[in-house]
C-alpha positions in Angstrom: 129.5 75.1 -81.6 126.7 76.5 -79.5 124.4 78.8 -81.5 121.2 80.8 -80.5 118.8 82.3 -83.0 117.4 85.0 -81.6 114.3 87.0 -82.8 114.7 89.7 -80.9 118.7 90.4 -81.6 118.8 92.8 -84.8 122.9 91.9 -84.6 124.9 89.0 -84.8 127.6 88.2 -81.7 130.2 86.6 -81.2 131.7 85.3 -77.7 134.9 86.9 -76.8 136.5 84.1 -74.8 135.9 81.9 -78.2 137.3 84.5 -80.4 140.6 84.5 -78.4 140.6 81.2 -78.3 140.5 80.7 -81.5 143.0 83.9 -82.6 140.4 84.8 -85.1 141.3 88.5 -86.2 139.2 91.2 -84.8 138.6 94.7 -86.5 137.8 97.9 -84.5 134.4 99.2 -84.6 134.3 102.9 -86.0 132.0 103.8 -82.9 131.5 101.6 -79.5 128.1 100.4 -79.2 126.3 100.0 -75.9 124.8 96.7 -75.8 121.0 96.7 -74.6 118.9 94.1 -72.9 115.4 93.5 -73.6 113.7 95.6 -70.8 116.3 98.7 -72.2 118.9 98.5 -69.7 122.7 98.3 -70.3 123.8 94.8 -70.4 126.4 93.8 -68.5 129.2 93.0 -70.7 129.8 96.8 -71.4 130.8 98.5 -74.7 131.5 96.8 -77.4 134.6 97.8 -79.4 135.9 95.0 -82.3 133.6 92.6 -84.8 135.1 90.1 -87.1 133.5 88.3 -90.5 133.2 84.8 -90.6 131.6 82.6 -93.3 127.9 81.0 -91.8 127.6 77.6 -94.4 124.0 77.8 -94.9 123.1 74.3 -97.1 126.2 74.6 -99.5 126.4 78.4 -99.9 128.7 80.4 -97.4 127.6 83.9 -96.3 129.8 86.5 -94.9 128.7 87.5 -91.9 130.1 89.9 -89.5 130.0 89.4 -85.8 129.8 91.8 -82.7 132.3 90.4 -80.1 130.8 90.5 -76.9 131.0 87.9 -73.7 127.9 85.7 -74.1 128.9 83.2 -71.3 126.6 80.2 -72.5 126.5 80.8 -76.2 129.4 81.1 -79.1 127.3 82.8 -81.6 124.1 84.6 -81.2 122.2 84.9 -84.7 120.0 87.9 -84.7 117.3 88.7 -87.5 117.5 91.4 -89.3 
């Protein structure tokens, strides 16, 4: 799996493509969210409509996490810090 941490995220994603590849379930988002970049402009992969929850293993403890699903193109997972 390709991960990023990223300081600067304050969500976690998850890759779309990789989600469907997988036929991991998805959930609807009460409310779209409108990604932002960096500089505060609206990132390319547009709205962002489903999340799912997945278990990170972190040593031996797993830790429900739930995901964004967005296209990342070069990552699977993005791990943002809360």
């Amino acid at each position: 799996m390709n991960a990023l941490i990223d300081s600067e995220a304050d969500r976690t994603f998850i890759d779309k493509k990789f989600v469907l590849e997988r036929k991991i379930a998805l959930a609807p988002l009460d409310k779209n969210i409108t990604p932002l970049n960096v500089d505060r402009t609206k990132n390319k992969s547009g709205v962002i409509r489903h999340y799912t929850w997945l278990n990170l293993k972190i040593r031996k403890q797993n830790v429900p996490t739930r995901f964004l699903v967005t296209n990342l193109r070069k990552k699977e997972i993005i791990l943002g810090l809360p």
